[in-house]
C-alpha positions as CSV (number, residue, x, y, z in Angstrom):
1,X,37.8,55.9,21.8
2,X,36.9,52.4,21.1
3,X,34.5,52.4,23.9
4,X,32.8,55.4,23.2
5,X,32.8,54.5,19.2
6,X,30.9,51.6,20.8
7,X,28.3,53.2,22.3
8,X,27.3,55.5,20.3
9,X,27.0,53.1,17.2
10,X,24.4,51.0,19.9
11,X,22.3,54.3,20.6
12,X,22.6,55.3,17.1
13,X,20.9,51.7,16.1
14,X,18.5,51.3,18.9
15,X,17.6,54.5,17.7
16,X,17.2,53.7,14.3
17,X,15.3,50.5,15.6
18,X,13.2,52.3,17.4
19,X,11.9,54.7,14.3
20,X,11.2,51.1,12.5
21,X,9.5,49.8,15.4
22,X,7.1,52.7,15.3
23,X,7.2,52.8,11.4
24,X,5.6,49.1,11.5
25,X,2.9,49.9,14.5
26,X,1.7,53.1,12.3
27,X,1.5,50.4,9.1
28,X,-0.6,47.9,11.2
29,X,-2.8,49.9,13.0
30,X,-3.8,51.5,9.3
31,X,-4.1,47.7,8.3
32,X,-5.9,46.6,11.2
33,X,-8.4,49.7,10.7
34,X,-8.8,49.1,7.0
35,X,-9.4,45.4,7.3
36,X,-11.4,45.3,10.6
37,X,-13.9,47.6,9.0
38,X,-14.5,47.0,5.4
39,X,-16.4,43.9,5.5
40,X,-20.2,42.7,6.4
41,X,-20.4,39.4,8.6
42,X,-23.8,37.3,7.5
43,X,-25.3,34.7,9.4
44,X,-26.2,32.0,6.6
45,X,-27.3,28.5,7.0
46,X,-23.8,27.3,6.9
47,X,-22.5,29.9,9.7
48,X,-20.9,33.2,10.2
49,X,-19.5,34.1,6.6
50,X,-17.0,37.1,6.4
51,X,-17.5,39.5,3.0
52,X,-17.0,41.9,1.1
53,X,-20.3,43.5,-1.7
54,X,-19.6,45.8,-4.2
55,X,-20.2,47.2,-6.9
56,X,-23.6,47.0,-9.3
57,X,-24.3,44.4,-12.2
58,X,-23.9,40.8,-12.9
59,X,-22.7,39.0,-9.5
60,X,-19.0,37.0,-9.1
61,X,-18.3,35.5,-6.5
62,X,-14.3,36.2,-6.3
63,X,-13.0,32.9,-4.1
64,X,-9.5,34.3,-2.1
65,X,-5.9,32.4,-2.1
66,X,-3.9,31.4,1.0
67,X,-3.3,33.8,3.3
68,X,-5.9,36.0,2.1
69,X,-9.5,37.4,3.4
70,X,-12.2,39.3,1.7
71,X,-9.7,42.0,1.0
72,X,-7.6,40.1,-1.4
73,X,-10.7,38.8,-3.0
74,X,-11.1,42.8,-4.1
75,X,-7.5,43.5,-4.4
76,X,-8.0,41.0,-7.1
77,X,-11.3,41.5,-8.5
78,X,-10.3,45.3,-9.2
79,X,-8.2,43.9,-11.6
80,X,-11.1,42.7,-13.8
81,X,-14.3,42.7,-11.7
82,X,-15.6,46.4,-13.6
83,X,-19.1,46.4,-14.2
84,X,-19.8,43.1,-11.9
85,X,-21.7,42.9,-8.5
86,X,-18.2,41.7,-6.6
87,X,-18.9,39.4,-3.6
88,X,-15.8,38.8,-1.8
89,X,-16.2,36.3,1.6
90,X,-13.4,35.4,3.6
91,X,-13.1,31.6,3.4
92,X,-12.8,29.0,6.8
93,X,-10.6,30.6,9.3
94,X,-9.8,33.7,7.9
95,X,-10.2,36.9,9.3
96,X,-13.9,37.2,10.3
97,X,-15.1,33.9,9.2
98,X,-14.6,30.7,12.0
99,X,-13.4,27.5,11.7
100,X,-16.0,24.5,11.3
101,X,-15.3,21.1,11.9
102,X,-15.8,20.7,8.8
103,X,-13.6,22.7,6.7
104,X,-13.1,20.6,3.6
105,X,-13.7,22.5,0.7
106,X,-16.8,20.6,-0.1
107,X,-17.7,22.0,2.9
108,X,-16.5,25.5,2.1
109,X,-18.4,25.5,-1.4
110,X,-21.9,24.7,0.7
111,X,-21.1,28.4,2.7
112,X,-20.3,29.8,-0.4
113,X,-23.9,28.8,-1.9
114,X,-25.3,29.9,1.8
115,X,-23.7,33.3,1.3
116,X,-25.3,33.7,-2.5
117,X,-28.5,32.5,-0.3
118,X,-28.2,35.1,2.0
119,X,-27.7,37.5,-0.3
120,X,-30.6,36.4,-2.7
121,X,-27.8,35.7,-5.7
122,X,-29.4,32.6,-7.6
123,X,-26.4,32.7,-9.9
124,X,-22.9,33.9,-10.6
125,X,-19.7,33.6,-11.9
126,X,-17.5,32.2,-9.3
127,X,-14.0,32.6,-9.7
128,X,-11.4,30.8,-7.7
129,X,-7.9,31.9,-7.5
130,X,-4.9,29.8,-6.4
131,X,-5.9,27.8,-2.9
132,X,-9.5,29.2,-3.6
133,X,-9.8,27.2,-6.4
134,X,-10.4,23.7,-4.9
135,X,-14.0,25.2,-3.0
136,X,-14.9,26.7,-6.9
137,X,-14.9,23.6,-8.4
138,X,-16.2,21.6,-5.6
139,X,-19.5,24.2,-6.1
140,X,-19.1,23.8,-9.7
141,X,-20.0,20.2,-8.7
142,X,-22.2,20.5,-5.8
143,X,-24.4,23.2,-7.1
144,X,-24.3,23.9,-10.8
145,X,-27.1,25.4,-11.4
146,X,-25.5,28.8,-9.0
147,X,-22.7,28.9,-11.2
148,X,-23.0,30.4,-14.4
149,X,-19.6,30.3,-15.3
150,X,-16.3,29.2,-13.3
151,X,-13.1,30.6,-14.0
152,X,-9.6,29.6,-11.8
153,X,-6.9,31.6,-11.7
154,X,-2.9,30.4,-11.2
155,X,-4.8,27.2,-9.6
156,X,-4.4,25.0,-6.7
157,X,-5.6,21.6,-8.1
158,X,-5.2,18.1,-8.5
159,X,-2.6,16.4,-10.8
160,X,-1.4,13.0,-10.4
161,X,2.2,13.7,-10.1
162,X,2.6,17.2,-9.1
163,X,1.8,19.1,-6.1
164,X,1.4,23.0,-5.5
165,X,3.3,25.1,-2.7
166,X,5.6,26.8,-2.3
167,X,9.4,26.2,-3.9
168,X,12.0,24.8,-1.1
169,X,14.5,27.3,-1.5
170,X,15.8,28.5,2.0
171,X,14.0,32.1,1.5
172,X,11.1,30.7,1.0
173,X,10.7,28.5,3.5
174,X,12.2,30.9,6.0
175,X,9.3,33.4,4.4
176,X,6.8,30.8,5.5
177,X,8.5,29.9,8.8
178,X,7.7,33.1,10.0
179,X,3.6,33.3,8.1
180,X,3.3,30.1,10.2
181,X,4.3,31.4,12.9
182,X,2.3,34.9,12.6
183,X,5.1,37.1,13.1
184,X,3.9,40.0,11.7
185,X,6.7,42.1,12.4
186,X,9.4,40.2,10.9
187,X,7.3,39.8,7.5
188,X,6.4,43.2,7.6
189,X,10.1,44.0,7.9
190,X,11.1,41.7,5.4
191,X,8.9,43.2,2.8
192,X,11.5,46.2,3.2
193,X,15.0,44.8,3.5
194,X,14.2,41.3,1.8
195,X,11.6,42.1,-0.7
196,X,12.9,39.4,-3.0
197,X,12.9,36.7,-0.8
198,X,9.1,37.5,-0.8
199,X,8.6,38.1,-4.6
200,X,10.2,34.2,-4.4
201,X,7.9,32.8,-1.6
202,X,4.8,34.6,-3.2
203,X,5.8,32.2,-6.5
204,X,7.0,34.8,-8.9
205,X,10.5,35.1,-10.1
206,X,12.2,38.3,-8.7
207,X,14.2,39.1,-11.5
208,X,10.4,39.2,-13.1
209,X,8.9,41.4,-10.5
210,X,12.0,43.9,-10.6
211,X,11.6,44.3,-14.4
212,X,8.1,45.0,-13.9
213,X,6.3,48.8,-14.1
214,X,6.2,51.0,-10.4
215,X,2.3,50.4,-11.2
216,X,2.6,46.2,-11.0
217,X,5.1,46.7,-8.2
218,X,2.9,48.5,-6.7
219,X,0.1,45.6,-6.7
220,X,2.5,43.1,-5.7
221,X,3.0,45.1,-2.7
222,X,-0.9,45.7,-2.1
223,X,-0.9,41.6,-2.3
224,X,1.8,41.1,0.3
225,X,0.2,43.9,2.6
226,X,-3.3,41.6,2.2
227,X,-1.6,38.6,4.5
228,X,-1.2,41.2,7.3
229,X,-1.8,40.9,10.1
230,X,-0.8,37.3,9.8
231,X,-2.5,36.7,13.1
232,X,-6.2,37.2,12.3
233,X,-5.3,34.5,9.1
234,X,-3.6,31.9,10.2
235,X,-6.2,29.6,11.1
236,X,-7.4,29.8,7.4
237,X,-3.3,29.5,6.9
238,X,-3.3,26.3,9.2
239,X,-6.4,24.5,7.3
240,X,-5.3,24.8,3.9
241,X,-2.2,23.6,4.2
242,X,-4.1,20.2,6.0
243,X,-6.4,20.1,2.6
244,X,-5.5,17.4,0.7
245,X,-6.2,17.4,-2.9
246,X,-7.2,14.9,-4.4
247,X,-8.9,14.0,-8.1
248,X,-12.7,15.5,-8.7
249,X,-14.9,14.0,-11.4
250,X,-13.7,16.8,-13.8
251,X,-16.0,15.3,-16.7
252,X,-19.4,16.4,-14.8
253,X,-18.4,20.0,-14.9
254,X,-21.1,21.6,-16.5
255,X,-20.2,25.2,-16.3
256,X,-18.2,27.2,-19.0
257,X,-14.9,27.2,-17.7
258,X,-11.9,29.0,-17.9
259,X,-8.2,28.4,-16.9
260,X,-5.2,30.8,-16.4
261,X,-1.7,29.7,-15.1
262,X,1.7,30.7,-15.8
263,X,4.6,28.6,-17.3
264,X,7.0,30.3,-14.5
265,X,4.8,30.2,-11.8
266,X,7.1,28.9,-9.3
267,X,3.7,27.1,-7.4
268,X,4.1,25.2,-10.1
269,X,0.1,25.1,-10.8
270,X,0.7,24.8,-14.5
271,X,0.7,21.0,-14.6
272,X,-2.5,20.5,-12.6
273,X,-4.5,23.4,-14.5
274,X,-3.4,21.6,-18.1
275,X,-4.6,18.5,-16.3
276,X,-7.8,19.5,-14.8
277,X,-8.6,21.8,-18.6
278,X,-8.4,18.7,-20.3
279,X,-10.8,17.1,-18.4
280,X,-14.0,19.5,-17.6
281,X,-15.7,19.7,-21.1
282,X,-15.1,22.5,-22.8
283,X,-12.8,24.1,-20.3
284,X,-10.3,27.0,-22.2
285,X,-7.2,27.2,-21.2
286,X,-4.9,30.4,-21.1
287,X,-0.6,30.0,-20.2
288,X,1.4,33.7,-19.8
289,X,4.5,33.0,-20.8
290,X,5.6,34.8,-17.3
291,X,4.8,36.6,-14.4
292,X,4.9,33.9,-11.8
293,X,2.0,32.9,-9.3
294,X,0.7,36.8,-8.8
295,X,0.4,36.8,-12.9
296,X,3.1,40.1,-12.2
297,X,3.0,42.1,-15.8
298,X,0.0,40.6,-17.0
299,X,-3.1,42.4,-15.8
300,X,-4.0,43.9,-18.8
301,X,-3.6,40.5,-20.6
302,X,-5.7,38.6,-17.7
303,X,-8.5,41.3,-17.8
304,X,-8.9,40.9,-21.7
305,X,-8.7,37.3,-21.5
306,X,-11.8,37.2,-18.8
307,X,-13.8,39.8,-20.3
308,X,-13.4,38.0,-24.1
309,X,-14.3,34.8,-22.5
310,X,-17.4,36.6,-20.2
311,X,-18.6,37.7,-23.3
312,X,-18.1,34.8,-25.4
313,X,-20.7,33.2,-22.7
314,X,-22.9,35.8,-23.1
315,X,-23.0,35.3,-26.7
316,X,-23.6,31.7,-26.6
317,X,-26.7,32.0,-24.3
């Protein structure tokens, strides 16, 4: 009895394995379809450039995080890019987009001018969002007169004390172990039997993310889903975690500027978006009280904060 109690627990799980196993290969053959064919690939003075163009009115340029692509730059521009011409590239290394040797983000800021270039955008709002922020103020500085107004969101930047990443819990650690390492399987399976040990690595508290509505639960799973498949991103993966950060003359910012983080984000960007607000003239800064690195619960707030300060420029001009 013991013996055949044995066996048929093991058929019974490869089973069961199995119908995950194909579960997974029908999710990343949708993603692969859905990423692999919604972008334009320009040639531009600085090189192949990756991106996404959508939409109809005044153009932002909506600068991805890390482990994104063009798609996360519209995953996150839907959430306050209405009535804007949305130009979403895929940064150095990611998806589409190669590798230079070069792949500072002074570097990257050139391609993104070269992309607005190619695209015959003299200006725009460029908006840089956690490790896309460093290339948005490094064309805040390079090129000011293409950027009409900068806004960073949840930011990676410089502070003299404090450094962004990930926390050094073991979930999150073992959550990057296996981005490193582009097992897409095991993340994609994770996201199912270990959602919180992603909520964590993705820098927003669980217990905040649990509380939140099916509709922002719902994004933060669109947000995970935007890393896969982990191997056509983790070249990009590779170089920013090799981009050192280090302090930008702040002071010769000249564009209006405008600064989100979160007082729980578990990034811990807080620290170096107070510093880098105090020193670009002018610069607003806006703290949410919670929702972690994705901003989880806040969407509503963000988009009225962005739009009020979008139209506070428009005033001024």
């Amino acid at each position: 009895m013991p013996v055949r109690f044995t066996r048929v627990f093991a058929a019974a799980a490869s089973a069961a394995g199995a119908l995950v196993y194909a579960g997974y290969r029908h999710d990343a053959r949708a993603i692969r379809d859905r990423v692999g064919g919604g972008s334009i690939v320009a040639e531009t003075a600085a090189g192949r450039i990756e991106y996404a163009d959508i939409g109809e009115g005044e153009a932002m340029l909506v600068i991805h995080g890390a482990g994104g692509g063009y798609d996360q730059g519209l995953l996150i521009a839907r959430d306050f890019g209405a009535g804007h011409r949305v130009v979403a590239p895929s940064r150095f290394g990611y998806l589409k987009t190669p590798a230079p040797e070069d792949s500072s983000p002074a570097a990257q800021a050139d391609a993104h001018a070269a992309l607005l270039d190619s695209l015959h955008i003299g200006q725009a709002i460029v908006v840089g969002v956690s490790a896309g922020a460093p290339s948005a103020i490094e064309m805040a500085l390079r090129h000011p007169q293409r950027v009409k107004a900068l806004i960073l969101l949840v930011p990676r930047t410089y502070h003299p004390t404090q450094t962004v990443g990930a926390d050094g819990s073991l979930p999150s650690q073992t959550v990057l172990r296996l981005i490193e390492s582009a097992a897409d399987f095991l993340f994609w399976l994770a996201m199912r039997v270990s959602r919180a040990s992603l909520v964590r690595f993705f820098g927003v508290p669980p217990e905040v993310e649990a509380r939140a509505s099916t509709v922002e639960q719902a994004r933060v799973t669109a947000i995970m889903n935007s890393v896969l498949p982990l191997s056509w991103r983790v070249r990009g993966l590779q170089l920013d975690g090799l981009t050192m950060i280090g302090p930008w003359p702040l002071e010769k910012i000249a564009a209006p500027t405008l600064i989100i983080s979160a007082e729980d984000d578990l990034y811990k960007t807080l620290p170096g978006a107070r510093f880098t607000a105090e020193y670009i003239p002018g610069a607003e800064l806006q703290v949410l009280a919670r929702g972690g690195h994705l901003m989880v619960g806040q969407t509503a707030s963000v988009r009225k904060l962005v739009r009020d300060f979008l139209e506070r420029q428009r005033l001024a001009c």
